[in-house]
N, C-alpha and C positions, 0 to 999 in steps of 0.2 A: 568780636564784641567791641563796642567803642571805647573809648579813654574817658572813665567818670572822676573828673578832677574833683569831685568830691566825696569819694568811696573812704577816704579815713575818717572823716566827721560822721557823729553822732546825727540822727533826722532833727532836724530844728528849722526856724522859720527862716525862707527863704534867705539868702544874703541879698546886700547890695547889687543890683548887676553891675559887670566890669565889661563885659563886653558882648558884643552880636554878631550875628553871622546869617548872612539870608539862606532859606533853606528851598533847596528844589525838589518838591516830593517825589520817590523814588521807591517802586516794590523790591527793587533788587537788592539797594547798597544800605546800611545803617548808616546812622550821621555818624561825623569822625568821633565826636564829644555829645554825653549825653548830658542833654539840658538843664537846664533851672525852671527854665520857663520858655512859654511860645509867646507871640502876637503876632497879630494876622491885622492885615491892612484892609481887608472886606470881610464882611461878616461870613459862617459859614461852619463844616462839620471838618474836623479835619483825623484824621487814620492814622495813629500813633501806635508802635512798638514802647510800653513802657520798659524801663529799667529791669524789671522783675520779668519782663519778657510776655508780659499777657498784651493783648493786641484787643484794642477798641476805639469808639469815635466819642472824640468831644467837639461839643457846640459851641463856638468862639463868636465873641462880639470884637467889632475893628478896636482896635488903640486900646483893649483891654489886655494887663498881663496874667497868663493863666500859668501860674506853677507847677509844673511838669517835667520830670524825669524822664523825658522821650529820648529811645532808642534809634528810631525809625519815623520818617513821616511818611507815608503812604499817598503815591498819587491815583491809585483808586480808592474813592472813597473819599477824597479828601473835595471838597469844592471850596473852601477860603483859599483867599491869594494873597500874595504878598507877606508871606511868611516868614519870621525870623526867628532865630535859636536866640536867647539870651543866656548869660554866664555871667 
């Protein structure tokens, strides 16, 4: 399971982000750190492992930030590109 630097706080609205990490979608490996949030650089569905471990697609618009506790970014399934973890 990933490193959820945020697993002592209470759920509350997003933080600030601090930082990013581009993401290579991948069925096999989890991301190291689960997310804040994604953006995607082209529009598109993208295959997420949430936090709670349920597995589904969301539908991302470019340069928008969508706040998500992803596990896992799934490259089946996934057709946005340019994908980055925010923290």
């Amino acid at each position: 399971m990933p490193k959820d630097r945020f697993s002592d706080y209470e759920p509350a609205p997003i933080p600030a982000t601090t930082s990013l990490s581009e993401i290579t979608p991948d069925d096999a490996a989890d991301l190291s750190e689960i997310t804040s949030a994604l953006n995607v650089g082209t529009p598109g569905q993208v295959r997420v492992t949430m936090q709670d471990g349920t597995i589904g697609d969301v539908f991302v618009s470019a340069g928008v930030v969508f706040p998500l506790r992803a596990a896992r970014v799934w490259a089946t399934g996934t057709t946005a590109s340019n994908i980055r973890a925010l923290f």
